[in-house]
N, C-alpha and C positions, 0 to 999 in steps of 0.2 A: 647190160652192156651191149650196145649196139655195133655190128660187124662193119668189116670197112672194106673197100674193094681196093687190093693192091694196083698198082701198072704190074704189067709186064716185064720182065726183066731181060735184058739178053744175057745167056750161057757163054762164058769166057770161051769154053773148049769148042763149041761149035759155035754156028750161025743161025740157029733156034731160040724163039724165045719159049723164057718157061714161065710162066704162071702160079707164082710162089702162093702157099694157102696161108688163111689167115688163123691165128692161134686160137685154139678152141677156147668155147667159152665156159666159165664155171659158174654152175648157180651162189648164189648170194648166200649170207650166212641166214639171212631171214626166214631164208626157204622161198620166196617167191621170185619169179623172172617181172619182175618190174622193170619197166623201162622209165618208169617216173623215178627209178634210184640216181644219185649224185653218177656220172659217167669217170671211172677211174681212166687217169692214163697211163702211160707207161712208164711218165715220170712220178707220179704219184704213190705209186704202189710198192715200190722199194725204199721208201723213202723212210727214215724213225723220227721219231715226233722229237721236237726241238727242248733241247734239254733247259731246263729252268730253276732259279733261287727261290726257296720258299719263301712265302709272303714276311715281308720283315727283316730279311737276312738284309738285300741291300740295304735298304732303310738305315739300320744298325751299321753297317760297313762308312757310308755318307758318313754318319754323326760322329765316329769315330775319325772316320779322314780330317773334319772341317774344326773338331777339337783340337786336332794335332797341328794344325794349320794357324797362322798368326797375318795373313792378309785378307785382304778387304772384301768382300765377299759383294756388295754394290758396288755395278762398275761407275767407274769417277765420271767420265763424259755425264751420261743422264742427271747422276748426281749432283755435278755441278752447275747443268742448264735447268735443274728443278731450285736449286738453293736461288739460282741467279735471278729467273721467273719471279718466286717469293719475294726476293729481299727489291725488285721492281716494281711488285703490288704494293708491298709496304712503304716504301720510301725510294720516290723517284732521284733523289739526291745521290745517293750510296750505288754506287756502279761496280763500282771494282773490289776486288780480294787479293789477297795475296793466299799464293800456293800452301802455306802453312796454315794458314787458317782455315781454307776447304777442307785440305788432309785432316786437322782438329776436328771439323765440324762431322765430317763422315765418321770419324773413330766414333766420336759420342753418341751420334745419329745408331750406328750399328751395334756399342754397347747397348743402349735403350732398347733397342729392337732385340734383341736376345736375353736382355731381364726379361720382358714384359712377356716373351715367349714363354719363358722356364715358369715365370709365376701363373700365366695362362695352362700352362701343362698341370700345374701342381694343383689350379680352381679344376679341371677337369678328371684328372686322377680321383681327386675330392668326391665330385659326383657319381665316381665307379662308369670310367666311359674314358674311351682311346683317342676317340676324333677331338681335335679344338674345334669351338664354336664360338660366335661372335659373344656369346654371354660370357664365356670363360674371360676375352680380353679384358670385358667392361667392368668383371668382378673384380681381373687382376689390378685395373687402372684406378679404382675404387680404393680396394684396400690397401693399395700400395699410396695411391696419392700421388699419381701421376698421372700426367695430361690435363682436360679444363676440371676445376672444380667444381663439384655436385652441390 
C-alpha cells in the first residue's frame, strides 16, 4: 500500500495550519510488502462481498414465474415483421393479415417452441447431461416428426 501525501489543513481554533498524518500502514496477510499487491482503498476495504443465489435457484424461480404465466413470451412487433418477411418471400400476392390470425399464428409458433424444448430436455436428460445441445433438438425433431422430413 503506497502512502499519500495529505494538503495541509487549516486549524478552526487558530490561524495555523496542521499537517494531518497519514494512517499507518499494515503488512499484508501474505507476509510480504509488495507493492505489485492490488492497492486497497478506503472504499474497498469495508465493503462485504455482494450477496448471491446459488447456481440454479433463479433458474427454477424463471420456470416457475413463466409456468404460472399464460402470455406471449415473443414480443408481437418482430414477430409479425418476421411472419410478414416470410409470407413476402413466399408469395408476393398475400400482403396482409388480420389481427386474429397473427395472435393464432404466434400462440402455435410458441406452443411448438416449448414441446420441442421439453422433448429436447427429455433427449438430453437421456444422455445423463444438463445443457441442451443442437443434437438433442434434431433427435427431439426426429422422433417426434416435426419440422422437414428425414
Amino acid at each position: 500500500m503506497s502512502r499519500v501525501k495529505h494538503k495541509p489543513v487549516a486549524s478552526k481554533s487558530s490561524g495555523k495550519r496542521v499537517l494531518r498524518s497519514a494512517p499507518p500502514v499494515t503488512p499484508s496477510r501474505t507476509g510480504g510488502g509488495n507493492e505489485a499487491e492490488e492497492p486497497q482503498t478506503a472504499g474497498t476495504q469495508g465493503q462485504r462481498k455482494k450477496w448471491r443465489f446459488r447456481p440454479g435457484t433463479k433458474a427454477l424461480r424463471e420456470i416457475r414465474y413463466f409456468q404460472k404465466t399464460f402470455k406471449l413470451l415473443i414480443p408481437a412487433a418482430p414477430f409479425i415483421r418476421c411472419v410478414k418477411q416470410i409470407t413476402f418471400q413466399l408469395s408476393r400476392e398475400v400482403s396482409r393479415w388480420s389481427a386474429e390470425a397473427l395472435v393464432a399464428l404466434q400462440e402455435a409458433a410458441e406452443d411448438y417452441m416449448v414441446l420441442l424444448f421439453e422433448d429436447a430436455m427429455l433427449c438430453a436428460i437421456h444422455a445423463k447431461r444438463v445443457t441442451l445441445m443442437k443434437r438433442d433438438f434434431e433427435l427431439a425433431r426426429r422422433l417426434g416428426g416435426k419440422g422437414r422430413p428425414w
